[in-house]
N, C-alpha and C positions, 0 to 999 in steps of 0.2 A: 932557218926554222921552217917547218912543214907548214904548209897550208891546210887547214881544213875545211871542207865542201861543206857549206851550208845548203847546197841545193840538195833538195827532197828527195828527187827522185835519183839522184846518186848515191846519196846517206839508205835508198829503200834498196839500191841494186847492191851496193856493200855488204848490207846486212842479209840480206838474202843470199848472197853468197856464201856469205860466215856459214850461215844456216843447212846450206847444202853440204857446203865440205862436212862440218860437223856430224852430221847424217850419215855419208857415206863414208867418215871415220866408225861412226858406230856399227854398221851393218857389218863393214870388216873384219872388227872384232868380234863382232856375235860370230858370224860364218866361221872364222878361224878356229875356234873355240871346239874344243871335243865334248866337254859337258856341259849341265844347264843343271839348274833346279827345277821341282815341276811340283805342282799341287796335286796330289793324287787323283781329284775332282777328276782332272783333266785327261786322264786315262779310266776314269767310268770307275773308277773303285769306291767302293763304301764304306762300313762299318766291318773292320776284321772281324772273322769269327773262327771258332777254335771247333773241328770235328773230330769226329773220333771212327775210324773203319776198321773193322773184323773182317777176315777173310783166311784161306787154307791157302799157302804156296806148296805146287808139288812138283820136286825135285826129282826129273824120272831120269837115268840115269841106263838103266840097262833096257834088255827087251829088243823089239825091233821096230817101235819108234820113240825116241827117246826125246829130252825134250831138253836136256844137257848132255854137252858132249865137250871134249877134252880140246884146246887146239892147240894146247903148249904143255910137251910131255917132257921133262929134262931125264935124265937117265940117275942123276940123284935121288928122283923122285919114287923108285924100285926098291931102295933104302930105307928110305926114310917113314917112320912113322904118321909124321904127318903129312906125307904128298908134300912136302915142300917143293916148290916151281912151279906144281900143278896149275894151268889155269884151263876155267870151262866157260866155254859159251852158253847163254840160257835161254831157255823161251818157255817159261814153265808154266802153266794155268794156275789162276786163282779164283779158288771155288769157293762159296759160302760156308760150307759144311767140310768135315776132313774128309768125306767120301767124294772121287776124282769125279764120277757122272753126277753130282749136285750142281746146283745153277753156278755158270760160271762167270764171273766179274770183272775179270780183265786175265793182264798177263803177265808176269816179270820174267822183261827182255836185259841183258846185261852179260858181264862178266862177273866170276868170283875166282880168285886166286887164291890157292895158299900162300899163306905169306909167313908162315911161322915155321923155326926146325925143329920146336919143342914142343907143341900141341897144334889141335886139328884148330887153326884159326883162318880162317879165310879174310882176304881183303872182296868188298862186294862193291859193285858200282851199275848198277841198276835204274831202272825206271818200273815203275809201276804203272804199267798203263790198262785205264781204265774200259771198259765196253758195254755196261750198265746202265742204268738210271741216269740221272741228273750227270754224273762225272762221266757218261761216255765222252771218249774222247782228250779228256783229262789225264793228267800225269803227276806221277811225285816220283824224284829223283832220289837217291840214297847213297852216300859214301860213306864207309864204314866199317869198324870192324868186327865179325862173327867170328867168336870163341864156342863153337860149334859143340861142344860137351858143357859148357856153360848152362845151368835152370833155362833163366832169359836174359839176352842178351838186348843190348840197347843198340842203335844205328841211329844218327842221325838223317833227318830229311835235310835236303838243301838246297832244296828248288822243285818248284812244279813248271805245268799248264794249262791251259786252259780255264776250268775255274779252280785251280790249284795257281796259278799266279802270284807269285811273291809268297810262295808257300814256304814256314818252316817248321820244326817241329823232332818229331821222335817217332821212332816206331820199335817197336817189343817182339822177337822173334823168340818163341819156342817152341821146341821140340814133339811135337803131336807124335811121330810113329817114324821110326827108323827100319830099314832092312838093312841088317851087317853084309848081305851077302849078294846083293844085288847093289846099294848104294842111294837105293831108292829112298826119301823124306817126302814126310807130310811135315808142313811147319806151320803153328798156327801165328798170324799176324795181329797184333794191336796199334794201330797206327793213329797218333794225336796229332793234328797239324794245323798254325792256324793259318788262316788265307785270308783273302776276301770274298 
């Protein structure tokens, strides 16, 4: 049968060992670990709030500086009614007002694709970046899809930055002013998102 140490100070180095292993078990598995919970507090957030932004997207498109341009041209795309394959790069201003010299607010940088062989639908993947007020610098992301002869069309939001952080929400695209013959759009935005 075992003995057990009734001396103190062996019974305190025992236990003080337990205590350390135990310790450096726990650290391990914390460290190991890819996720965590977190109390919002603890990243400075507060009380969500729900906003609402207006603004013109302009789609320039021809001319000789344009602010969409083509990088993926398929040869079906000749054919077809809707530009199927079509994809464009964007960088297009958004102005307060549908007129292009009005105060300008930021910028939607991104791609939009057609993605449809039966109407003008584009897939959109975007950010919305801010250069204004309070949200310069700010951002709200959008994947989506634009049914481009659609009234208005619905996109969801699916992340921002800045003070768009844990941003989500919707945003309302329509149709202000088209040119058939250049390609060029004014679109006006209603954008609901809430954030913190």
């Amino acid at each position: 049968m075992a003995k057990i140490s009734t001396n103190p100070t062996s019974s305190f180095v025992f236990l003080f060992n337990i205590i350390i292993l135990f310790s450096l078990t726990l650290v391990t598995v914390k460290s190991d670990s890819f996720s965590g919970h977190l109390s919002p507090k603890k990243l400075g957030l507060k009380r969500e709030k729900l906003s609402h932004l207006h603004f013109y997207f302009h789609d320039i498109v021809g001319g000789k500086n344009p602010t969409a341009v083509p990088v993926v041209r398929p040869a079906i795309t000749k054919k077809s009614f809707s530009s199927f394959g079509l994809v464009t790069m964007m960088d297009d201003p958004l102005t307060v007002k549908p007129e292009i010299g009005s105060k300008l607010v930021g910028r939607a940088q991104g791609i939009y694709a057609s993605a449809s062989q039966s109407e003008l639908s584009f897939l959109m993947a975007l950010n919305f970046v801010f250069t204004e007020g309070k949200y310069n610098g700010s951002t709200l992301s959008i994947l989506g899809r634009n049914n481009v002869f659609s009234g208005i069309r619905e996109m969801p939001i699916v992340g921002g930055s800045g003070l768009f952080r844990f941003a989500r929400g919707y945003a309302q695209a329509n149709t202000h002013e088209i040119d058939f013959k250049t390609g060029d759009a004014i679109v006006e935005y209603n954008v609901y998102v809430f954030h913190y």
